[in-house]
DRENPA-3360 file (N, C-alpha, C; in nm, 2 decimals, always signed):
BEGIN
1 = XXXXXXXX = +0.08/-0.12/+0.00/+0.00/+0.00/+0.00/+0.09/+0.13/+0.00 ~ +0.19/+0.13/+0.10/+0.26/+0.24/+0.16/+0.37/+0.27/+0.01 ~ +0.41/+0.17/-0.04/+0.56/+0.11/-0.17/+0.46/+0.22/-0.29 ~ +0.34/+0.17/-0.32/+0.26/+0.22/-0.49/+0.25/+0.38/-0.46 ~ +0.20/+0.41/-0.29/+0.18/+0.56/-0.27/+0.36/+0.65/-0.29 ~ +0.43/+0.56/-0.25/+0.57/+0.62/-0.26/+0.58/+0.65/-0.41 ~ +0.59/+0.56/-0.49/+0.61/+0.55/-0.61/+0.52/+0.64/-0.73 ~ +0.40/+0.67/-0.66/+0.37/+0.76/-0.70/+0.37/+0.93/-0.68;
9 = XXXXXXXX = +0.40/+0.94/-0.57/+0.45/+1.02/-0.54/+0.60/+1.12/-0.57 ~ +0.69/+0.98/-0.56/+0.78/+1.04/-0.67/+0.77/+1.05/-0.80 ~ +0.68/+0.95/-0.87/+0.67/+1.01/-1.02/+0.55/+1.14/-1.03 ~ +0.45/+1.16/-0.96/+0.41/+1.34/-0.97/+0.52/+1.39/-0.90 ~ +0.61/+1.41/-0.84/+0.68/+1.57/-0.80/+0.80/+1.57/-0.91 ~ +0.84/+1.45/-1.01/+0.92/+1.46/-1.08/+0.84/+1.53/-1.21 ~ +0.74/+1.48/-1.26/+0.68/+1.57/-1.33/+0.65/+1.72/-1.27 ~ +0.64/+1.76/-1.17/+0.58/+1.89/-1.11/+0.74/+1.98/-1.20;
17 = XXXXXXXX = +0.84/+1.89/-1.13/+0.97/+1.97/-1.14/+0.98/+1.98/-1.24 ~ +0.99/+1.85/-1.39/+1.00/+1.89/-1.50/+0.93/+2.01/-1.59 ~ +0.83/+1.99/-1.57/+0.76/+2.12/-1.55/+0.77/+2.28/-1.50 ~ +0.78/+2.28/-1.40/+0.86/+2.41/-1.35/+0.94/+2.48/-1.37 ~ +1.08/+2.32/-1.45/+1.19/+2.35/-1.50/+1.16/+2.46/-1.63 ~ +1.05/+2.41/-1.69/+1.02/+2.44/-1.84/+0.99/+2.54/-1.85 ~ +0.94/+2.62/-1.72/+0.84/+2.70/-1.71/+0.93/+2.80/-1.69 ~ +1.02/+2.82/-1.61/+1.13/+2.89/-1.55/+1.21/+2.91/-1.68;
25 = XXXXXXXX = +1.23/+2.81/-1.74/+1.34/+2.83/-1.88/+1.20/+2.95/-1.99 ~ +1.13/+2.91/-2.02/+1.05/+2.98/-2.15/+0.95/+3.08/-2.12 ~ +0.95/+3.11/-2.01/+0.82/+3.21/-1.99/+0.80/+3.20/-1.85 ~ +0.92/+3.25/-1.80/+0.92/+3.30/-1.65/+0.82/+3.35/-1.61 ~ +0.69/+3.40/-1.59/+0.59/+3.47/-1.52/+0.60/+3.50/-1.41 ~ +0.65/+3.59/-1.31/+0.62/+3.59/-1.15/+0.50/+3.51/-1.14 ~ +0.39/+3.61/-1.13/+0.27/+3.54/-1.08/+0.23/+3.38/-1.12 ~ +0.27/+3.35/-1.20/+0.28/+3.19/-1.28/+0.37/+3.09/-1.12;
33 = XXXXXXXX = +0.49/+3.19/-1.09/+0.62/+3.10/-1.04/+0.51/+3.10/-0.87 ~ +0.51/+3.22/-0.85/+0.44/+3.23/-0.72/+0.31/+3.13/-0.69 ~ +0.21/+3.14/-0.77/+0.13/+3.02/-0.79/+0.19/+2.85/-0.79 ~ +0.27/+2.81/-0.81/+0.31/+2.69/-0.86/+0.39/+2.69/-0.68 ~ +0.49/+2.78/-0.63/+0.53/+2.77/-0.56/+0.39/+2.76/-0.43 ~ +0.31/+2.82/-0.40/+0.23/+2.79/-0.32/+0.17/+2.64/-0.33 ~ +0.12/+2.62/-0.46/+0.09/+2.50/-0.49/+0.14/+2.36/-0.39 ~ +0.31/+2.38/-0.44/+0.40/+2.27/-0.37/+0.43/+2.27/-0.24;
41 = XXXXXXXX = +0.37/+2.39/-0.16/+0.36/+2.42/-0.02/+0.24/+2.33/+0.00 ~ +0.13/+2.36/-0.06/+0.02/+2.28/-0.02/+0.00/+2.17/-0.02 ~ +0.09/+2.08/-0.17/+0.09/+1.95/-0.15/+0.22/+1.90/-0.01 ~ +0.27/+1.95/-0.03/+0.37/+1.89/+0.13/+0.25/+1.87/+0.17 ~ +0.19/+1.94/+0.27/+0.07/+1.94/+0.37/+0.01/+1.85/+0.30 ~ -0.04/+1.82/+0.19/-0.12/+1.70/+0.22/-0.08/+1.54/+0.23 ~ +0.09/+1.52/+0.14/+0.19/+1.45/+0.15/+0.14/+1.37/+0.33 ~ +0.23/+1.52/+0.43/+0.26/+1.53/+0.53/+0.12/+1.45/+0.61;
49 = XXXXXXXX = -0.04/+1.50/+0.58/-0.12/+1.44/+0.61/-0.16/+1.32/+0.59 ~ -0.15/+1.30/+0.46/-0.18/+1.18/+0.41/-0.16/+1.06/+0.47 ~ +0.01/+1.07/+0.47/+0.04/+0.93/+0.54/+0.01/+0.91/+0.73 ~ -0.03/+1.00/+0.74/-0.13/+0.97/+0.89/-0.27/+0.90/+0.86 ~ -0.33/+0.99/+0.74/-0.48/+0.94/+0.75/-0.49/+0.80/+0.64 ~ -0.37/+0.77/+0.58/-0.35/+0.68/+0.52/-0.36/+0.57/+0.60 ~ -0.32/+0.56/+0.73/-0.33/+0.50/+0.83/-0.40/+0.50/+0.91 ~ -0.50/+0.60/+0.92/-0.63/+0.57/+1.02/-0.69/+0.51/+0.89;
57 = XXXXXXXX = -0.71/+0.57/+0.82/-0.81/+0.52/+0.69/-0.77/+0.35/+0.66 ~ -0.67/+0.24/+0.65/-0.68/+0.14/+0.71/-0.76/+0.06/+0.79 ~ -0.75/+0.15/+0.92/-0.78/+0.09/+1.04/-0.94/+0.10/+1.02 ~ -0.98/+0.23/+1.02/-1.16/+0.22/+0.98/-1.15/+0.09/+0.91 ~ -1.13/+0.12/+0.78/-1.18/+0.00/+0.66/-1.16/-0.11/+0.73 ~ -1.06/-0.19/+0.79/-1.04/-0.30/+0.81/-1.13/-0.35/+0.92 ~ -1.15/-0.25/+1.06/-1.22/-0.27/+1.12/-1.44/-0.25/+1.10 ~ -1.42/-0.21/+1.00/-1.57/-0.21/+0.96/-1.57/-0.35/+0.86;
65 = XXXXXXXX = -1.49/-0.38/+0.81/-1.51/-0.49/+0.69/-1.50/-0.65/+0.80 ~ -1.53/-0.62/+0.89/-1.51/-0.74/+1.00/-1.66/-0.74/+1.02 ~ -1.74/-0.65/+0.99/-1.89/-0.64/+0.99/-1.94/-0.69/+0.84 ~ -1.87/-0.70/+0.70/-1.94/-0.68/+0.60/-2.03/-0.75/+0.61 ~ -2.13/-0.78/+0.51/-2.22/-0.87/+0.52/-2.22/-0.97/+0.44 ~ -2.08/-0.96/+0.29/-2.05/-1.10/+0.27/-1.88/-1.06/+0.24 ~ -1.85/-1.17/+0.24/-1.68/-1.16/+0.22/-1.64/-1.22/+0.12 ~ -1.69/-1.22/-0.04/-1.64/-1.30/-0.15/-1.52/-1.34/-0.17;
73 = XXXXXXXX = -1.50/-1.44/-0.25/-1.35/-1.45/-0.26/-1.28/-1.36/-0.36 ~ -1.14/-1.33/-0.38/-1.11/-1.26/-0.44/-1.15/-1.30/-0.60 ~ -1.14/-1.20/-0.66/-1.13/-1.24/-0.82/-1.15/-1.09/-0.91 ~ -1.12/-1.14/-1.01/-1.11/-1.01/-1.15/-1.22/-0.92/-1.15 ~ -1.35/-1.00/-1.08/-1.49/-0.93/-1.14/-1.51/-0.88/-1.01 ~ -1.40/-0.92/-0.84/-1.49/-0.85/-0.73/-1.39/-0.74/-0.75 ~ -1.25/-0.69/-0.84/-1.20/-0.56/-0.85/-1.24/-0.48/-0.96 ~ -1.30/-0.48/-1.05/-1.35/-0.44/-1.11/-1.46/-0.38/-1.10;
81 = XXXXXXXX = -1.55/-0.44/-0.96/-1.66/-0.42/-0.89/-1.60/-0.29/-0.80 ~ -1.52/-0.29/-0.74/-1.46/-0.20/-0.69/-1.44/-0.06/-0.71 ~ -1.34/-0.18/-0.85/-1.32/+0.00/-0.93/-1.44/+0.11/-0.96 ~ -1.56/+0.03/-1.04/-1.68/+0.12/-1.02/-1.72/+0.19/-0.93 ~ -1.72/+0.10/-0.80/-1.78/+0.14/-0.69/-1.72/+0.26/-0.62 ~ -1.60/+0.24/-0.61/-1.51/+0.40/-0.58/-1.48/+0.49/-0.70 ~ -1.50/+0.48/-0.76/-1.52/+0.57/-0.91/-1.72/+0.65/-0.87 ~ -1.80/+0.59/-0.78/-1.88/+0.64/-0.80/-1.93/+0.74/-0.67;
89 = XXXXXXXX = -1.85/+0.66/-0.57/-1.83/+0.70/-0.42/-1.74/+0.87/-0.47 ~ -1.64/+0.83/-0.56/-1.60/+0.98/-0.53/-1.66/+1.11/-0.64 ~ -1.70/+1.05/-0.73/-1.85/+1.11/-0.77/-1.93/+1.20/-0.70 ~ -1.97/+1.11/-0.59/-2.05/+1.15/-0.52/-2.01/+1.26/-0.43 ~ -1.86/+1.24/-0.35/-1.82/+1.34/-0.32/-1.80/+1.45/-0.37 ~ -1.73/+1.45/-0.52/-1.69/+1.59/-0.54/-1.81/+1.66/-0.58 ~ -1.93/+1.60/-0.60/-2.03/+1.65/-0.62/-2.13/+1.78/-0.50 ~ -2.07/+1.63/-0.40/-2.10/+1.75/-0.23/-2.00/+1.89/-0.24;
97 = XXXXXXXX = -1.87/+1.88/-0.29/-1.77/+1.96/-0.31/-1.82/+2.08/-0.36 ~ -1.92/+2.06/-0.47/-1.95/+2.18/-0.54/-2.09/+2.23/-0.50 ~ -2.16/+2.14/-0.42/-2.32/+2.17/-0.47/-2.36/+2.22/-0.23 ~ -2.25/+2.19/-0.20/-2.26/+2.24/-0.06/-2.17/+2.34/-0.04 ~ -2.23/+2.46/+0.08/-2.11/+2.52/+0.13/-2.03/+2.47/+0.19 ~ -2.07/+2.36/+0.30/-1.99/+2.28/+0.43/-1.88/+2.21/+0.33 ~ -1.89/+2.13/+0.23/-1.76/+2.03/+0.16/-1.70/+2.18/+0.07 ~ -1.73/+2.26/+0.07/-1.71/+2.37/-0.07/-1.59/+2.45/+0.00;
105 = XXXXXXXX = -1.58/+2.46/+0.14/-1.51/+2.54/+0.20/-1.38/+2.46/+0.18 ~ -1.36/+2.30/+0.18/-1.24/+2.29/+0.15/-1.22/+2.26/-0.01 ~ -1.30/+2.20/-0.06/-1.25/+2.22/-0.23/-1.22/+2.30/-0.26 ~ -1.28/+2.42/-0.23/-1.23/+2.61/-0.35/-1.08/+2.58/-0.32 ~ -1.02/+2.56/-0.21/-0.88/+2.53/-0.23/-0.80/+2.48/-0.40 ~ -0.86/+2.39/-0.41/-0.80/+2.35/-0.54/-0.86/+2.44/-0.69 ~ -0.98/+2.48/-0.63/-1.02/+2.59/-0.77/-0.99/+2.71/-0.75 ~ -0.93/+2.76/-0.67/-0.90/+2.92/-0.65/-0.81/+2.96/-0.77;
113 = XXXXXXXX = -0.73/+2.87/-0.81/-0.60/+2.92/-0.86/-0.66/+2.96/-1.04 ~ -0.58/+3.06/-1.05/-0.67/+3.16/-1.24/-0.57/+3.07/-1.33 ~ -0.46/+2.98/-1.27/-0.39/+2.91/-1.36/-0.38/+2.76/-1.34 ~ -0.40/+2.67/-1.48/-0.38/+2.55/-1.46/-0.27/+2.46/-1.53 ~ -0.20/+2.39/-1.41/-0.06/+2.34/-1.46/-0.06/+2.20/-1.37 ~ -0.01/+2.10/-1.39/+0.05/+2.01/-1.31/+0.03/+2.05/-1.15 ~ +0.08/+2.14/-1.08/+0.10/+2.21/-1.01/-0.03/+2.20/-0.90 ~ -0.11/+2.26/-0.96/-0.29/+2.21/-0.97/-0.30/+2.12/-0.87;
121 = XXXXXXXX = -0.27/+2.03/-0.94/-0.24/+1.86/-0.88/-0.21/+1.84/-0.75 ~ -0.14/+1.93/-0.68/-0.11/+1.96/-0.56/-0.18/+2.04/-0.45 ~ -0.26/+2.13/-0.51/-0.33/+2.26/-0.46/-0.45/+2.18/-0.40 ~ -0.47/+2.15/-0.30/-0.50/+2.05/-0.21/-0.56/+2.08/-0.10 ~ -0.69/+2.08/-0.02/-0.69/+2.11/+0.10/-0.65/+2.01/+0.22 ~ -0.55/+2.00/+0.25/-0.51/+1.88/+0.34/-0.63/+1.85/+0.46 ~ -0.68/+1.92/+0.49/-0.82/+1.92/+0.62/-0.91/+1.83/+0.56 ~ -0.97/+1.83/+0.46/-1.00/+1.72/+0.43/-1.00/+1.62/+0.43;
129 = XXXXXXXX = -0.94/+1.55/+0.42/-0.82/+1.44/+0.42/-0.82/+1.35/+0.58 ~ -0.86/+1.44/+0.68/-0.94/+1.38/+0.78/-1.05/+1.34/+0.84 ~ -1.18/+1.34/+0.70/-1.28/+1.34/+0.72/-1.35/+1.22/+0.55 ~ -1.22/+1.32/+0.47/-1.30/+1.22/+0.34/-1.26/+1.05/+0.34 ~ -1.21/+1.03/+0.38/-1.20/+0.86/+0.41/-1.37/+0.79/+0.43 ~ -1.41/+0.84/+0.50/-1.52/+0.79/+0.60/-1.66/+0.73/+0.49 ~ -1.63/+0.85/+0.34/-1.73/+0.81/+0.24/-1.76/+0.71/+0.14 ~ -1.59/+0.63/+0.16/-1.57/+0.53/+0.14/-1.63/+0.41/+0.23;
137 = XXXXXXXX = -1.62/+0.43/+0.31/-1.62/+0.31/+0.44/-1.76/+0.22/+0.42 ~ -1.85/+0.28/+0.39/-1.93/+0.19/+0.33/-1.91/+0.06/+0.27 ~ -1.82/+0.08/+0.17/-1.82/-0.02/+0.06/-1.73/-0.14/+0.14 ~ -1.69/-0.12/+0.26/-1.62/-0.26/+0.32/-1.77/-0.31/+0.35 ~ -1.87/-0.27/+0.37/-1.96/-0.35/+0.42/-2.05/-0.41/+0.30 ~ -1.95/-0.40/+0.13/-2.00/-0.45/+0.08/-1.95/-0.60/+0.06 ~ -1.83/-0.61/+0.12/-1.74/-0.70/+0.07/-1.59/-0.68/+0.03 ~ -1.57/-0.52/+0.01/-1.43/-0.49/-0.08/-1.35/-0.49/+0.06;
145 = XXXXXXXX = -1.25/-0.51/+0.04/-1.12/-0.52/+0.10/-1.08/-0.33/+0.11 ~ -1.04/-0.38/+0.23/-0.96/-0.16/+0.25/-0.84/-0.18/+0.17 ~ -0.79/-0.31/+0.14/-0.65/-0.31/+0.03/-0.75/-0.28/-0.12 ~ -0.83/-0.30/-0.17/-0.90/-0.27/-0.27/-0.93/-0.11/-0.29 ~ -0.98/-0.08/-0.17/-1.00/+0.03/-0.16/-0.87/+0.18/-0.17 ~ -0.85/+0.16/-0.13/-0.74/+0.24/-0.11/-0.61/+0.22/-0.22 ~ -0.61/+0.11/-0.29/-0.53/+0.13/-0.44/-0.62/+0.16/-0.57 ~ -0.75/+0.21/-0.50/-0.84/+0.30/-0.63/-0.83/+0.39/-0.63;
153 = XXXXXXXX = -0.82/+0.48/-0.47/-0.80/+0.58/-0.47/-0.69/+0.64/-0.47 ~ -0.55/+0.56/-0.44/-0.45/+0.58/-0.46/-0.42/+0.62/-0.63 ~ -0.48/+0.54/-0.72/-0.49/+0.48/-0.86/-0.57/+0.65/-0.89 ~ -0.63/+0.68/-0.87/-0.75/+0.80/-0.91/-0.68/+0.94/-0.85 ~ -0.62/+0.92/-0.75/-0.52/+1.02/-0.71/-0.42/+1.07/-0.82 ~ -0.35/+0.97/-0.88/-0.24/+0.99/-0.98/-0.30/+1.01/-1.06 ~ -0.40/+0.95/-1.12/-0.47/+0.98/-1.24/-0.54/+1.15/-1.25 ~ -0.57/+1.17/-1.15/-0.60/+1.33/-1.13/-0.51/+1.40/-1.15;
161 = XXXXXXXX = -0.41/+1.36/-1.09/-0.28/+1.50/-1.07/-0.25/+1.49/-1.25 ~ -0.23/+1.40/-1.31/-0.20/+1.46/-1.44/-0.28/+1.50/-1.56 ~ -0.42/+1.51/-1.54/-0.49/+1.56/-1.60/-0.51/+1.72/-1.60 ~ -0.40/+1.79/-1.48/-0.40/+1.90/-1.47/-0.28/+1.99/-1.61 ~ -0.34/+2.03/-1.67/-0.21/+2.05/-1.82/-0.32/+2.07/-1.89 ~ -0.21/+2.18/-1.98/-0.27/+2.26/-2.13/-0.17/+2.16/-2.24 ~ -0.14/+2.13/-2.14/-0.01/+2.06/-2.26/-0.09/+1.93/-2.38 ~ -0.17/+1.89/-2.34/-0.25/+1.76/-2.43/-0.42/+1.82/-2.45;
169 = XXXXXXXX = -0.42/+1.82/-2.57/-0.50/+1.87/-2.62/-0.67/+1.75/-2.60 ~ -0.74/+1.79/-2.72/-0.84/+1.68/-2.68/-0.80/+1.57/-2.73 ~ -0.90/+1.49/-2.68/-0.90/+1.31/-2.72/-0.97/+1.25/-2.80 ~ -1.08/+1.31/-2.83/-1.19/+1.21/-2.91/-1.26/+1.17/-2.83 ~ -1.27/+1.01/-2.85/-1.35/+0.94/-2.79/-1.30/+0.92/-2.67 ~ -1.21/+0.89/-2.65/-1.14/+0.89/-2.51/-1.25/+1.04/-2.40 ~ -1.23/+1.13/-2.49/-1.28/+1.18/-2.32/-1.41/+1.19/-2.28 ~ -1.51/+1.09/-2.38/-1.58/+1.10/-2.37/-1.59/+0.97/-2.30;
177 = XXXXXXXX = -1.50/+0.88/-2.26/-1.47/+0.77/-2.15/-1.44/+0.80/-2.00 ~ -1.33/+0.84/-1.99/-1.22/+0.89/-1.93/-1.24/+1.03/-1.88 ~ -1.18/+1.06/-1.78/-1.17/+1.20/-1.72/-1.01/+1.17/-1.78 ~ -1.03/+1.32/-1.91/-0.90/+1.39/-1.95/-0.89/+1.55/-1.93 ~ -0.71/+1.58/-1.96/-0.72/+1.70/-1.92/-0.82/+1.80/-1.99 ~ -0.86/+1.75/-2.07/-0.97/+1.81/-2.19/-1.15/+1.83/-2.10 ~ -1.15/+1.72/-2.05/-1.26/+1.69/-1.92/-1.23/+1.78/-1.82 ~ -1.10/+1.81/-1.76/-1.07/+1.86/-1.64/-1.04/+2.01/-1.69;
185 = XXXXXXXX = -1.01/+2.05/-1.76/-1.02/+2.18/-1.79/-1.13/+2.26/-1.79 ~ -1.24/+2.19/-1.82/-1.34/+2.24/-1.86/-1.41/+2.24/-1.68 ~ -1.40/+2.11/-1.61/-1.44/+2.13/-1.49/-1.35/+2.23/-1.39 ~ -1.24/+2.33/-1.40/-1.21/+2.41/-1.34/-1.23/+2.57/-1.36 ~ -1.31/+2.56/-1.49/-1.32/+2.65/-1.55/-1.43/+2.79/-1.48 ~ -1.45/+2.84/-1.52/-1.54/+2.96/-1.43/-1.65/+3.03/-1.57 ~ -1.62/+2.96/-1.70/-1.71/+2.98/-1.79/-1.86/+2.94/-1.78 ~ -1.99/+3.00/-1.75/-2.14/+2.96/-1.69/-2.19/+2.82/-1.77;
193 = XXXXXXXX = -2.15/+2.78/-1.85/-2.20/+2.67/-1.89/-2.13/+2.52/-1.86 ~ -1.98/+2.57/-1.81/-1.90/+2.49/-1.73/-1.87/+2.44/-1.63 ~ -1.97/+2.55/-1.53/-1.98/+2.52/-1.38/-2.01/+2.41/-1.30 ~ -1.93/+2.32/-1.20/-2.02/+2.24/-1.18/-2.00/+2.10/-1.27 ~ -1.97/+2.08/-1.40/-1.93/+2.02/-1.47/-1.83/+1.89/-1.49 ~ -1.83/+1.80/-1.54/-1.72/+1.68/-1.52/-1.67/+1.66/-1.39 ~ -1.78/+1.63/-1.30/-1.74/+1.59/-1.17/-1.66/+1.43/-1.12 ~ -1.65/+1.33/-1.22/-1.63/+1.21/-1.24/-1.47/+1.20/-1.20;
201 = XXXXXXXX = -1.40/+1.12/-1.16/-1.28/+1.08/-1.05/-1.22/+1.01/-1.21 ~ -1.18/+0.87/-1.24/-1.12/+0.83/-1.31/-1.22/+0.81/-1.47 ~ -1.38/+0.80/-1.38/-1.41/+0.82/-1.52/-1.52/+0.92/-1.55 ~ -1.58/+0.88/-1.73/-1.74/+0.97/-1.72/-1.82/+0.96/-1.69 ~ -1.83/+0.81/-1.67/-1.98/+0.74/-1.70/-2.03/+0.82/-1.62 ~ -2.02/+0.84/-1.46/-2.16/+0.88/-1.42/-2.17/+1.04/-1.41 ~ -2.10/+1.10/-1.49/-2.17/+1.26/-1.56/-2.26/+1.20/-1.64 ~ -2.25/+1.13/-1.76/-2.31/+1.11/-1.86/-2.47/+1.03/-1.80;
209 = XXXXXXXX = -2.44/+0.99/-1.70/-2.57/+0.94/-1.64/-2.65/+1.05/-1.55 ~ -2.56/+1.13/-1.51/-2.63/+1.21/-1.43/-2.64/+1.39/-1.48 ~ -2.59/+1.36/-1.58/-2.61/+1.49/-1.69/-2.50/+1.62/-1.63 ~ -2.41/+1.59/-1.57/-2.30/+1.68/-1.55/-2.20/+1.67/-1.60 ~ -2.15/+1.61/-1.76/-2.08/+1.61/-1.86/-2.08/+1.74/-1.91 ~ -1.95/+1.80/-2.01/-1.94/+1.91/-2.06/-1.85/+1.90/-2.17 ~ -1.84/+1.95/-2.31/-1.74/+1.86/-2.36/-1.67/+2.05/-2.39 ~ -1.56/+2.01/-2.39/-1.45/+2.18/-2.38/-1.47/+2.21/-2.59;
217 = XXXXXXXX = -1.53/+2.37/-2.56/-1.58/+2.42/-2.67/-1.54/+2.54/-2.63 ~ -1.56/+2.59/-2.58/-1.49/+2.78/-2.58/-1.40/+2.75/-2.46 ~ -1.30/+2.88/-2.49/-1.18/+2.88/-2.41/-1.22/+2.86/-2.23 ~ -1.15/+2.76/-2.14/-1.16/+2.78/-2.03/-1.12/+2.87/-1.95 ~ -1.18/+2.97/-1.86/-1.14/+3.10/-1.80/-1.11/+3.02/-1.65 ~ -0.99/+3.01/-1.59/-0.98/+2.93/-1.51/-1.00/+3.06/-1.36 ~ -1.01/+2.94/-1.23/-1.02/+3.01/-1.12/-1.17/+3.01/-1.04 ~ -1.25/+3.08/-0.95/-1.38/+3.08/-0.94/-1.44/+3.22/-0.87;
225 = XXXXXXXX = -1.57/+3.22/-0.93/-1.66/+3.34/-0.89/-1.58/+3.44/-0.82 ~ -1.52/+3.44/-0.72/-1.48/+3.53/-0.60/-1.33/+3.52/-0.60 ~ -1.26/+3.58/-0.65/-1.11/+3.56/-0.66/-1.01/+3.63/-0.58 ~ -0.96/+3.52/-0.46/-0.91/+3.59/-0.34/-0.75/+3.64/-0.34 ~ -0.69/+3.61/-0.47/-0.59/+3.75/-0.49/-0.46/+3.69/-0.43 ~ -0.48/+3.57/-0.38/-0.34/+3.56/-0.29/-0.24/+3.47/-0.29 ~ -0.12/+3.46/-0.32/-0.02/+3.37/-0.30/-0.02/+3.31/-0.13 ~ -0.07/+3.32/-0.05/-0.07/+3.25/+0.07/-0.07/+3.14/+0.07;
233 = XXXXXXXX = -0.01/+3.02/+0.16/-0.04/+2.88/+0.11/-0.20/+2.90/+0.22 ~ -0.15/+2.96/+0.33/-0.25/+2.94/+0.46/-0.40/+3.02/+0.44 ~ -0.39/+3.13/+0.37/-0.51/+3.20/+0.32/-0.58/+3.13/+0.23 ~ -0.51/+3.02/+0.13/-0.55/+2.96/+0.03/-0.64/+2.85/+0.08 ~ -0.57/+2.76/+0.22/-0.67/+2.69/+0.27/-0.74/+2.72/+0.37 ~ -0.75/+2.81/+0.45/-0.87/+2.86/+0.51/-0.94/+2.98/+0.47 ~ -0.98/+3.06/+0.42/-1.02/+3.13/+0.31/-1.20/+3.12/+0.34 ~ -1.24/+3.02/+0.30/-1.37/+3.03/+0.25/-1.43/+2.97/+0.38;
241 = XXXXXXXX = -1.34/+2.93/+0.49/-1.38/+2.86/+0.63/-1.44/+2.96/+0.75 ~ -1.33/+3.07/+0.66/-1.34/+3.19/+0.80/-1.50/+3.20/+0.73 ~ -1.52/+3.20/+0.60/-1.63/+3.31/+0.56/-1.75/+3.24/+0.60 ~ -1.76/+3.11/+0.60/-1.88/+3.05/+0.56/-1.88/+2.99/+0.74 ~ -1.75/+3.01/+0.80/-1.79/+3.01/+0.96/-1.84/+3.18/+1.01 ~ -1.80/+3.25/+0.97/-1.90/+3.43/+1.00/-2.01/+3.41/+1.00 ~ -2.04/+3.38/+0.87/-2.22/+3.36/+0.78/-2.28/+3.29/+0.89 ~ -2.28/+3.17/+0.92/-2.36/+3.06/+1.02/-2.37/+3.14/+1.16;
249 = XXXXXXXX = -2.27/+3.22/+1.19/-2.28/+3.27/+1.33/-2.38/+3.35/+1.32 ~ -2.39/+3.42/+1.21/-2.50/+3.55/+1.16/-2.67/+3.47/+1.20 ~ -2.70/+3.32/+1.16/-2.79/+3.28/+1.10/-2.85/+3.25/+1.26 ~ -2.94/+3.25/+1.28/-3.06/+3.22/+1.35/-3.10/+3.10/+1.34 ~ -3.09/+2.96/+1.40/-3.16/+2.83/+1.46/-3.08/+2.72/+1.37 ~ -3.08/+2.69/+1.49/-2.99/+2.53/+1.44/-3.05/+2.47/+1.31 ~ -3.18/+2.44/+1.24/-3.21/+2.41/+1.12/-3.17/+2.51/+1.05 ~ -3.19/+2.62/+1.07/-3.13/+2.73/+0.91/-2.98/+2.73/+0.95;
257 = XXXXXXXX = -2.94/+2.71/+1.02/-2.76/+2.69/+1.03/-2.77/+2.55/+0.89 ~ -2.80/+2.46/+0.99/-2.79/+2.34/+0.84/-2.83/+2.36/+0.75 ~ -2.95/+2.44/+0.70/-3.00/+2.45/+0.61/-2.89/+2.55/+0.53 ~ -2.85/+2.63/+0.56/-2.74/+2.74/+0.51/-2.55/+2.64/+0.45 ~ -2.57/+2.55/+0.57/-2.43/+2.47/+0.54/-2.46/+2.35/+0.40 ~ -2.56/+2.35/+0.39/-2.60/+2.22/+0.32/-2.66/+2.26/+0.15 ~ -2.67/+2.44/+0.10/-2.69/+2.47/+0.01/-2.59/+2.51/-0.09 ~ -2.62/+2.56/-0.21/-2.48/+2.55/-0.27/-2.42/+2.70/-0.24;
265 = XX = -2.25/+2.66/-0.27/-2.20/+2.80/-0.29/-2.25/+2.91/-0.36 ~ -2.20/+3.01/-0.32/-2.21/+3.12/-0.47/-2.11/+3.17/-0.48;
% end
């Protein structure tokens, strides 16, 4: 488990670098360098987190999967079953990501930034990270193994981080499979018909089922609604926490508190 996360890990920050390198050599930008540099502040932190919650996240899974309700034997069709299954589980989440204030306060983290690079891939809210495990946890009580689990999402982690790039253009049919960077451009985008859009982890299928597909046709204007201006790593991740913790204090009665935490951003 610990060996594939290593190994991926060093192949994204070797791309991040080669990248950077490129970036520094042909079109220095401050604001470009400053961005990318926050970025890799942020992924430490989640690095740094990870391998903690990597390890509680274990323990849940294995300790709930002592409950499943059946325990198949292994085979090609119960990981495959898997793969769907957490392909749909995180669906679901990034969906809460966008369509709630309470999950929204930590995703803007990764959409704040007006530029998309590799880099991206990093811009992370590590706070997360101590709570998003738990949405998975279900599926031990389907049968899947937390070793199942956790090399999909390991597997969908890397596959995310490189989808972030101008560098590869569209796909065809592919992205109409596949979340590509052609897919993920369009879902970082701040263009109104793009909002909200390509919410799908490794694949499409369930935009295409649940009508949040978008296929990239006018230029993507990257970043979102409210643009907080800042190279900060720490303003970057609490930002929208301070704000949407003010707002609730403002609100009057424990149902319109939830009712307010549970509607979408703006």
């Amino acid at each position: 488990m610990y060996t594939f996360d290593f190994i991926g890990t060093v192949l994204l920050f070797s791309a991040f670098l080669i990248e950077f390198t490129l970036i520094l050599w042909f079109s220095p930008k401050i604001n470009v360098i400053k961005d990318m540099a926050a970025n890799c502040f942020l992924g430490l932190g989640v690095i740094g987190v990870g391998i903690f919650e990597k390890t509680v996240a274990f323990s849940f899974f294995s300790f709930t999967y002592n409950f499943s309700f059946f325990k198949p034997e292994q085979s090609l069709g119960l990981w495959i079953a898997a793969f769907f299954c957490c392909d749909f589980i995180h669906y679901v989440y990034h969906w809460l990501g966008h369509k709630t204030k309470l999950f929204w306060t930590s995703h803007v983290t990764h959409h704040s930034s007006k530029e998309f690079n590799l880099s991206i891939g990093f811009r992370i809210n590590c706070l997360q990270l101590f709570y998003r495990f738990l949405f998975w946890l279900p599926l031990c009580l389907l049968g899947f193994t937390p070793e199942m689990i956790l090399f999909f999402e390991s597997l969908t982690a890397i596959q995310q981080f490189f989808v972030h790039t101008e560098r590869i253009g569209k796909l065809g049919i592919i992205d109409w499979i596949i979340n590509t960077p052609s897919n993920h451009r369009v879902h970082h985008a701040t263009n109104p018909e793009y909002i909200d859009k390509n919410l799908g982890g490794f694949l499409m299928i369930f935009d295409h089922l649940f009508g949040t597909y978008a296929r990239e046709k006018a230029k993507p204007i990257y970043g979102i609604t409210h643009e907080i201006n800042t190279y900060n790593p720490l303003k970057i991740l609490t930002h929208e926490y301070k704000t949407v913790f003010m707002k609730t204090l403002q609100i009057k009665g424990f149902m319109e508190k939830i009712h307010f935490l549970l509607s979408p951003p703006v």
